[in-house]
C-alpha positions in Angstrom: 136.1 105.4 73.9 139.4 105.4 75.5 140.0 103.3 79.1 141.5 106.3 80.5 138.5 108.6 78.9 135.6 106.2 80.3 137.3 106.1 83.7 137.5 110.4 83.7 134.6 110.5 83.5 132.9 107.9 85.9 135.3 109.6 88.4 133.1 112.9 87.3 130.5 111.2 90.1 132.2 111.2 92.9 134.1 114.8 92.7 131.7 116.2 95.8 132.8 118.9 98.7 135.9 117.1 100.7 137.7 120.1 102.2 137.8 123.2 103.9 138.9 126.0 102.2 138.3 128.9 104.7 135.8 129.7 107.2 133.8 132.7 107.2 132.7 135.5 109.9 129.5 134.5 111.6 126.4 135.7 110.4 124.3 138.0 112.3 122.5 135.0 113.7 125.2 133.2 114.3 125.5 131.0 111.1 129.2 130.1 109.9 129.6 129.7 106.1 132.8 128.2 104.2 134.5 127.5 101.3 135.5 124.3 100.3 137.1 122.0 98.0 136.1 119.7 95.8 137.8 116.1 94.7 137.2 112.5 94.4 135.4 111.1 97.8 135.6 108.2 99.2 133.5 108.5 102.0 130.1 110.1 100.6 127.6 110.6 102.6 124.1 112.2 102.5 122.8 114.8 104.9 119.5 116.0 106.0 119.2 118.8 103.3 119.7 116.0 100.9 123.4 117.3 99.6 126.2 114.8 99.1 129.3 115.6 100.7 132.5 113.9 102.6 132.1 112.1 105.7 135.4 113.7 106.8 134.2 117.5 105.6 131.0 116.8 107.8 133.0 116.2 111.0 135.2 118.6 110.1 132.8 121.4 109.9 131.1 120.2 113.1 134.3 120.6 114.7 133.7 124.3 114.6 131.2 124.6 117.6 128.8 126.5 115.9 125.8 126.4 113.9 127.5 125.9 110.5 125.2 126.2 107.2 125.7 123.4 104.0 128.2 124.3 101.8 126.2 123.6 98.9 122.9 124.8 99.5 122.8 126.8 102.2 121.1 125.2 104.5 121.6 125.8 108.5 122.3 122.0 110.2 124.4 119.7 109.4 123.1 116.1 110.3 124.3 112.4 108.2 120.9 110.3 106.9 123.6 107.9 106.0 126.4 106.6 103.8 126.2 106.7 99.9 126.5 103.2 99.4 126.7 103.0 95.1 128.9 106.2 95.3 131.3 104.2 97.8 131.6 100.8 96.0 132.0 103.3 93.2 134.8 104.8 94.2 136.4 101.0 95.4 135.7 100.0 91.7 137.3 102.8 89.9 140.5 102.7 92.0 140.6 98.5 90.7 140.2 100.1 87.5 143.0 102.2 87.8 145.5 100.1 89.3 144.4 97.1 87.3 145.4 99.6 83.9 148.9 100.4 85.3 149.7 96.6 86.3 148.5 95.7 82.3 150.7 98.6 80.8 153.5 97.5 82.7 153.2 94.1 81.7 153.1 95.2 78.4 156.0 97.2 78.4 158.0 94.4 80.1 156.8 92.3 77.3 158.0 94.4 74.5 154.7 95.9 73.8 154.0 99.4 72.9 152.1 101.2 76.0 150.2 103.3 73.8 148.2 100.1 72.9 147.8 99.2 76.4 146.5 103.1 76.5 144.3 102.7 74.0 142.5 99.1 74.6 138.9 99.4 75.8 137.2 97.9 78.6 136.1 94.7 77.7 139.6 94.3 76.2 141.0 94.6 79.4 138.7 92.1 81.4 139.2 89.9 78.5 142.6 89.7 78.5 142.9 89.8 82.4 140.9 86.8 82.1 142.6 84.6 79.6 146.1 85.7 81.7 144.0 84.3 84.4 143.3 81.4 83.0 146.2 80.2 81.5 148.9 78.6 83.4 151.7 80.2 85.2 154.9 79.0 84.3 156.8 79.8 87.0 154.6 80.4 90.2 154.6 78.7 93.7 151.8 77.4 95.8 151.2 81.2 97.0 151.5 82.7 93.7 149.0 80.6 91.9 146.3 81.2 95.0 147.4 85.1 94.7 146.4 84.7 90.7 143.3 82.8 91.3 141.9 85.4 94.0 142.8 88.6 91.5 141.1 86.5 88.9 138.2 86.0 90.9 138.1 89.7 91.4 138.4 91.2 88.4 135.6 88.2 87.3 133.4 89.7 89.8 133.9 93.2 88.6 133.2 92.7 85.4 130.0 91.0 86.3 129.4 93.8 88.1 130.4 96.5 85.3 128.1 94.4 82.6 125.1 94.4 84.7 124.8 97.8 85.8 125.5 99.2 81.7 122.7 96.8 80.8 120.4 98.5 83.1 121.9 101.9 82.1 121.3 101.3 78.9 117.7 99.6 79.2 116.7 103.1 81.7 118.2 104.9 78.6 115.9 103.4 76.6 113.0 103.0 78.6 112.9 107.4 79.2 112.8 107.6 75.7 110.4 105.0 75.0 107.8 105.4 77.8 104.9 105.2 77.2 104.8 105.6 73.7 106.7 102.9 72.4 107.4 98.8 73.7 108.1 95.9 72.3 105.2 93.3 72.2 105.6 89.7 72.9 102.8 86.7 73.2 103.6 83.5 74.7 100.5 81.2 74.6 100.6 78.5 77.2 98.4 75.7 75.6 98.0 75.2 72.3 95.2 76.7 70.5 95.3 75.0 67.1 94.5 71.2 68.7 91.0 72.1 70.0 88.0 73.1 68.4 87.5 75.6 71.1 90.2 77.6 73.2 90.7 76.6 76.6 89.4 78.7 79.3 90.6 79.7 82.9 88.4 81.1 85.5 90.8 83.2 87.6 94.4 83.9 87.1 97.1 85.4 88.7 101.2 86.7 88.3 103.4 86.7 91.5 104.5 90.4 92.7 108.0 89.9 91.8 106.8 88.6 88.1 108.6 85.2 88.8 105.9 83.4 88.1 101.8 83.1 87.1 99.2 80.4 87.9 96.2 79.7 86.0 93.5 78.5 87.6 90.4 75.8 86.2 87.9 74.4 87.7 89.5 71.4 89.0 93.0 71.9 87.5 95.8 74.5 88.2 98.7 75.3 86.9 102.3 77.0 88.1 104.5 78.4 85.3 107.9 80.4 86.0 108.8 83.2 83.5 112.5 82.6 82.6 115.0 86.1 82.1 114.1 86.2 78.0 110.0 86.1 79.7 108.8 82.5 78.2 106.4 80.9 80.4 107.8 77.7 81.6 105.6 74.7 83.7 106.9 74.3 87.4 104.1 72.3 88.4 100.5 71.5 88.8 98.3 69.8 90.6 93.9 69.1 90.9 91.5 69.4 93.2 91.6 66.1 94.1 95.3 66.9 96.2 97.1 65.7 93.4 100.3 67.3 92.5 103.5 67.4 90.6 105.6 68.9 88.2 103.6 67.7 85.0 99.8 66.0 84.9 101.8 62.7 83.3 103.9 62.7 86.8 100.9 63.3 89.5 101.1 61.9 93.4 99.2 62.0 96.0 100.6 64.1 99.2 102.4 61.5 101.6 102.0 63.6 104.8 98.4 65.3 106.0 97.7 68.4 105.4 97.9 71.0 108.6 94.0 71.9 108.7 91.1 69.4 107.5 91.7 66.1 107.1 89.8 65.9 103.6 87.7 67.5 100.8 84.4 66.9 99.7 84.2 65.0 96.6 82.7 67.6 94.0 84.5 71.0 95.1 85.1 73.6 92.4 88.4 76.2 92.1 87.2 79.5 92.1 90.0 82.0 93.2 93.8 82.0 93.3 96.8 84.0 94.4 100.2 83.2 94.2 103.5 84.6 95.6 107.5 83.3 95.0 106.6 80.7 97.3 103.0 79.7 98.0 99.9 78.9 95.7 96.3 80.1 97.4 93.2 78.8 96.0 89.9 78.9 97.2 87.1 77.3 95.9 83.4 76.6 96.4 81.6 75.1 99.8 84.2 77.2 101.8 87.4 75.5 101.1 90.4 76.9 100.9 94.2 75.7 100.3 97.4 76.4 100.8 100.5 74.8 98.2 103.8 74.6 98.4 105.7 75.8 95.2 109.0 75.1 96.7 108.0 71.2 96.6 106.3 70.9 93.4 103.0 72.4 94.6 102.4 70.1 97.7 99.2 71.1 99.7 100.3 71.8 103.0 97.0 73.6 104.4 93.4 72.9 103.7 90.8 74.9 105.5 86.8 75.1 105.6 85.4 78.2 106.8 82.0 77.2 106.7 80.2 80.4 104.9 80.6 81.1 101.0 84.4 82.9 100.1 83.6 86.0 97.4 87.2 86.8 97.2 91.0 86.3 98.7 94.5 87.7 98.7 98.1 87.0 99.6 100.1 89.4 100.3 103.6 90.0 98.6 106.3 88.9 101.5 103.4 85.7 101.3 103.1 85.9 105.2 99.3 86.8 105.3 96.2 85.4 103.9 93.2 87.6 103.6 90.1 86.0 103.1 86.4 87.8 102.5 83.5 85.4 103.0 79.6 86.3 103.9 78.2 85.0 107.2 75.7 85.2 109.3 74.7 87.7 112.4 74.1 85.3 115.5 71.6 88.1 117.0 69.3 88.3 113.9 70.5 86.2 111.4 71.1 88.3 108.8 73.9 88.1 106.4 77.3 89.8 107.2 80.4 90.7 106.0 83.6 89.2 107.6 87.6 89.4 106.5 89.6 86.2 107.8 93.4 86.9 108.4 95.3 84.0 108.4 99.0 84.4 109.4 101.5 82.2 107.6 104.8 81.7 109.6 107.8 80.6 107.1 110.2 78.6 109.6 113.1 76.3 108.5 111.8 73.1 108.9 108.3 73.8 108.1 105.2 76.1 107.6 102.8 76.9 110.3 99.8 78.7 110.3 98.4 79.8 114.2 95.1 80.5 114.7 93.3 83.0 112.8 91.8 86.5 112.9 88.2 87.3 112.2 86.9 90.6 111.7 83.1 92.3 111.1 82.9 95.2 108.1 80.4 97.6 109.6 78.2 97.1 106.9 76.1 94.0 105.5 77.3 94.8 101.8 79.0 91.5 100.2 82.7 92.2 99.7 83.8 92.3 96.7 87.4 92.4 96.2 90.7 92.1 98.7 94.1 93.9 97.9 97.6 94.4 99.8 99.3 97.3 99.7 103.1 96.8 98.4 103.9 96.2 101.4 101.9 94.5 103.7 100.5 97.1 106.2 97.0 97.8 104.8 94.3 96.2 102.9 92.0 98.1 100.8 88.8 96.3 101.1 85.4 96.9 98.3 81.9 96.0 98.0 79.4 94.9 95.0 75.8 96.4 96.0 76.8 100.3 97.6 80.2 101.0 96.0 82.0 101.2 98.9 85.8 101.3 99.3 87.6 100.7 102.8 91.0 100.4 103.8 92.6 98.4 106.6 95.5 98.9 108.7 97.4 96.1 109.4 100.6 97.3 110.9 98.9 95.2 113.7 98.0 91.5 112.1 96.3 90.6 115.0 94.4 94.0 116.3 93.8 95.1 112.4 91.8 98.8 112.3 89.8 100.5 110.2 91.5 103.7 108.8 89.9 104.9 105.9 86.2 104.4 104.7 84.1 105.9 101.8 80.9 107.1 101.3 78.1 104.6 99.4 77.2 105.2 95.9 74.1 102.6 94.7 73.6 101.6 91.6 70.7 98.9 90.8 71.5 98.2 87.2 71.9 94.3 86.4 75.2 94.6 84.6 76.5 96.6 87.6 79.7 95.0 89.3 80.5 98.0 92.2 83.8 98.8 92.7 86.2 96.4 90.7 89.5 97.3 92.2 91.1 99.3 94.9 94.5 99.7 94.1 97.3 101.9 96.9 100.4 103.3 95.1 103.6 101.3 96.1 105.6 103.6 98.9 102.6 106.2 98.9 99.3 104.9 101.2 98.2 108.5 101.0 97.1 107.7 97.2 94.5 105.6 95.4 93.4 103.9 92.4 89.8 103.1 92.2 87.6 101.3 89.5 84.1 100.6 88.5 81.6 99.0 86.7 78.1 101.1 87.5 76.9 103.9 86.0 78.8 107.1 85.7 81.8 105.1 87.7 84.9 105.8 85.4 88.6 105.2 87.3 89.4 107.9 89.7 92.4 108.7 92.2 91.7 109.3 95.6 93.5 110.7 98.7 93.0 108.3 101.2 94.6 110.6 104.4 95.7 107.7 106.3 98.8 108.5 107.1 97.4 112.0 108.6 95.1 111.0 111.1 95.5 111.0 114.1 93.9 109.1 117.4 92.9 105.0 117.0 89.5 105.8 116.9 89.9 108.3 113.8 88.6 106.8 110.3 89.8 108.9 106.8 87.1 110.3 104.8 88.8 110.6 101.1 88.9 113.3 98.7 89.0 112.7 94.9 92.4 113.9 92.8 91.9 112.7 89.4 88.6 111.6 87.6 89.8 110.0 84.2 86.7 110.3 81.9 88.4 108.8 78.5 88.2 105.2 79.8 84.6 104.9 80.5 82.6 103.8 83.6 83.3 99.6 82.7 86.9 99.1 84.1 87.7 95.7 85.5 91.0 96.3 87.2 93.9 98.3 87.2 98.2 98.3 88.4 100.4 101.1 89.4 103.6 101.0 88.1 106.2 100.9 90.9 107.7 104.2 90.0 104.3 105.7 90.7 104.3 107.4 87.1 102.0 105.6 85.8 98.5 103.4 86.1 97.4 100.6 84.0 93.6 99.6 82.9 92.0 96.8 81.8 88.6 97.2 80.7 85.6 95.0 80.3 86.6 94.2 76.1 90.1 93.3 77.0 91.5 96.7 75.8 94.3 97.1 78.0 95.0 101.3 78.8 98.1 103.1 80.4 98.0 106.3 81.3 101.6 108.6 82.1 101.3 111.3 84.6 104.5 112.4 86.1 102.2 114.5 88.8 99.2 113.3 89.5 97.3 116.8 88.8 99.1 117.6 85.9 96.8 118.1 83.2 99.9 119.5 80.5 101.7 116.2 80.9 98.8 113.5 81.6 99.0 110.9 78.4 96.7 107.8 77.9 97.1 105.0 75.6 95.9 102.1 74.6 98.7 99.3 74.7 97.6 96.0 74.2 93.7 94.0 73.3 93.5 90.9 75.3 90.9 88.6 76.1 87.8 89.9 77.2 85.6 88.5 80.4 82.4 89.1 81.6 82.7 89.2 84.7 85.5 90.9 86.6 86.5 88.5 88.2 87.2 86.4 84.9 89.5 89.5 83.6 92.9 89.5 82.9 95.6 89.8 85.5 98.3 92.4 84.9 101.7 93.0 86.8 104.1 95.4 86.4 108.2 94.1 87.0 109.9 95.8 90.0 112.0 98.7 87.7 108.2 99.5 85.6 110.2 98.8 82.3 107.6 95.4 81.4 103.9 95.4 82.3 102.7 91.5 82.3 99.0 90.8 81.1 97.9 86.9 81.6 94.7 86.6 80.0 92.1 83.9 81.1 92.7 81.9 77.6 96.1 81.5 79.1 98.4 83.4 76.7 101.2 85.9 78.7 101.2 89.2 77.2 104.7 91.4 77.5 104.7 94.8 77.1 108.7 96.4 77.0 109.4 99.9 77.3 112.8 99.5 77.5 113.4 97.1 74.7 115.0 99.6 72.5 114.7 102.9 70.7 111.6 104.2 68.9 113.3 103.2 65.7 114.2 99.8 66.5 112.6 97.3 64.3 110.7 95.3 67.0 109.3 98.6 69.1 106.1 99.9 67.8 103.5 102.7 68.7 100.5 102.5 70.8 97.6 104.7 70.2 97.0 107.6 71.8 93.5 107.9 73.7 93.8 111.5 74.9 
């Protein structure tokens, strides 16, 4: 394609409503309607009806003095959300463009070239040679003119940066829509090596950072911190014991040389149990109470150790890594019996150092053991579930210190031995109104909720939800699940390792509804053993990190269907 072609029709974007035409008679309720022109903007901005028009035409048309409708749909009001940032730097980028062209055609027309090849040259042609003119040296050029040459270089070097990211992730969206969720690309990346031992290695808990930058896996007296590079190989970052050892390999362990913030020391036969991780911190939490804090930034240096004194069923971190949620089983000082509690520890990031203030203890109204802990995306509630009744709570925590009960479910009891409860409580990214919940007891299979939160009103109101979606195909034994961050789409794990996603566009769309199986990993036997899954912030790859340690990578936008490496999964439904 052409320069001048590609640049005609980028420009195609930003041809919006700039102009008044003419102005119309009044309506008979008073509403003025125009006519307008339409042309490359530089100024786009989006109103309340959600149109895209000129800044200029905006202020024009409220320079009327009347109640003038949208010149595109119709609607009576004109009122700026804000400015159209993309559309803006777009415009700033195609007007380089264009007056980086004219300065290469003229210099090839000075040079004795023929300006139909400077016409015709593509767009990495043109960086390219910009670049090498850049970069060789000027022959005849003073002080200013080689700083004037090495700030348009830098320019057009940013540009193109710019230009080659954004048609990579044009072209993986391309190929993800046509792809999804159908087709991926899979890739396994096994951290330890099988083949040495008679017998794989296994974790008890695992875990992958919200922004996929990184995974932990979790023994009972070792862990380990791997990063996942840009072509998704697991590399080690560091690791550590229980013992307060640390370091970025188990050949190059040291001791901490300042104390730990917290208790002074750890008993001497304390097991890992649990583990979270974020871009920054490592939570683990183990047996007789403990729990620690590490430092990822410093090779995995404990920097908090806490004992809370009752047994911890489960924890969680949540994604800004500012709050640490922890669900233990105490005691009631009136009679005794045992209780369920939530500790909320605060975690204050500060330049020179890490502080944690004192922490924030609340009482479930029930005496069910808790069962699992989960952030919302982004911070303000916690969705809360328990192992004997089946219960499923959420938390508001817009408040970190005065956190409220919002939403709470009704009990469903199952006595079977192989019964788990509720597995996973799951709210969709952006959308606290909606919920994923799974099960292991009988006649439990996933369902999505509407949680109301986000409609009641008064602080003493708690949401009763109602059920959406019940999905039947996967069965009543599923371990956990993860919403993709377009809120399209849900994945499964069940008990066998089978790994499920299921593609609903709306969520009670029956027509366009699509489950399939994507990946088998390895199995568990208890939920709390299972695999950890992650989707990456744009929902093209879907992470699975199994407890034997291998990373499983599912792409959607790899390629197209036809590409040698992208294969089918198999449809459930």
């Amino acid at each position: 394609m052409l320069l001048d072609d590609v640049l005609q029709e980028l420009e195609q974007n930003i041809v919006l409503a700039r102009e008044i035409l003419s102005v119309g008679e009044p309506d008979v309720d008073g509403t003025v309607r125009c006519k307008v022109k339409y042309g490359k903007v530089e100024d786009a901005s989006m109103l309340r009806c959600g149109c895209i028009v000129s800044e200029a035409l905006v202020v024009a048309l409220a320079g009327l003095g009347a109640a003038v409708a949208c010149p595109v749909c119709g609607h009576v009001g004109l009122e700026i959300v804000g400015a159209v940032g993309p559309l803006r730097s777009l415009h700033e980028q195609l007007e380089f463009y264009r007056q980086s062209w004219a300065g290469e055609r003229l210099t090839t027309a000075e040079e004795g070239g023929s300006a139909s090849v400077g016409r015709q040259q593509s767009l990495l042609g043109l960086f390219h040679k910009a670049a090498a003119r850049a970069a060789s040296p000027p022959h005849e050029a003073g002080v200013a003119g080689g700083a004037a040459v090495q700030r348009a270089a830098a320019a057009r070097g940013e540009v193109a940066d710019s230009l080659a990211w954004t048609s990579v992730a044009e072209e993986r969206e391309f190929y993800f829509v046509k792809c999804f969720p159908m087709y991926r690309r899979r890739q396994q990346f096994a951290t330890h090596a099988k083949f040495l031992r008679t017998k794989s290695k296994l974790f008890v808990h695992t875990c992958i950072s919200p922004g996929c930058e990184r995974f932990v896996l979790l023994s009972e007296t070792k862990w380990e911190v791997y990063d996942i590079t840009a072509a998704d190989k697991p590399v080690l970052m560091c690791c550590g014991k229980s013992t307060g050892e640390y370091g970025p390999c188990f050949s190059r362990l040291r001791e901490s040389p300042a104390p730990e913030l917290g208790h002074p020391g750890l008993p001497d036969r304390w097991k890992h149990m649990y583990c979270r991780i974020s871009k920054e911190l490592l939570v683990i939490s183990g047996t007789k109470g403990y729990i620690r804090v590490f430092d990822l930034l410093q090779n995995g240096r404990p920097i908090y150790t806490h004992n809370t004194g009752f047994p911890i069923r489960c924890i969680d971190l949540d994604p800004k890594g500012h709050v640490i949620a922890c669900g233990i089983t105490g005691r009631d000082r009136a009679t005794g019996s045992d209780q369920a509690l939530i500790v909320f520890q605060r975690v204050l990031h500060k330049p020179e150092k890490i502080e944690f203030p004192p922490q924030v203890t609340i009482a479930l109204p029930y005496r069910d053991p808790i069962n699992t802990l989960q952030f919302s995306s982004d911070g303000l509630y916690l969705s809360c579930t328990t192992a004997l009744e089946s219960r499923f709570l959420v938390i508001s925590l817009k408040s970190v210190s005065e956190p409220r009960l919002v939403m709470k479910s009704l009990r469903s009891i199952d006595t079977a031995l192989e019964s788990e409860g509720v597995t996973s409580a799951k709210l969709f990214p952006g959308n606290p109104n909606l919920m994923c919940v799974t099960s292991v007891a009988f006649n439990s299979p996933p369902i999505v909720v509407n949680t109301k939160i986000e409609s009641i009103d008064g602080v003493h109101t708690v949401a009763q939800p109602t059920m959406l979606l019940r999905l039947e195909e996967l069965g009543s034994k599923i371990y956990s699940c993860e919403v993709s961050p377009r809120n399209d789409a849900i994945a499964f794990l069940d008990r066998n390792g089978t790994v499920y996603l299921m593609f609903a566009p709306t969520i009670m769309g029956n027509e366009t509804r699509r489950i399939v199986a994507v990946d088998i990993v390895a199995n568990a036997s208890r939920a709390c053993e299972a695999a950890s899954m992650k989707f990456n912030s744009d929902g093209h790859k879907l992470y699975i990190l199994d407890r034997k340690g291998i990373l499983h990578v599912q792409d959607f936008a790899y390629g197209l269907p036809h590409h040698h490496e992208v294969t089918k999964c198999k449809q459930v439904n």
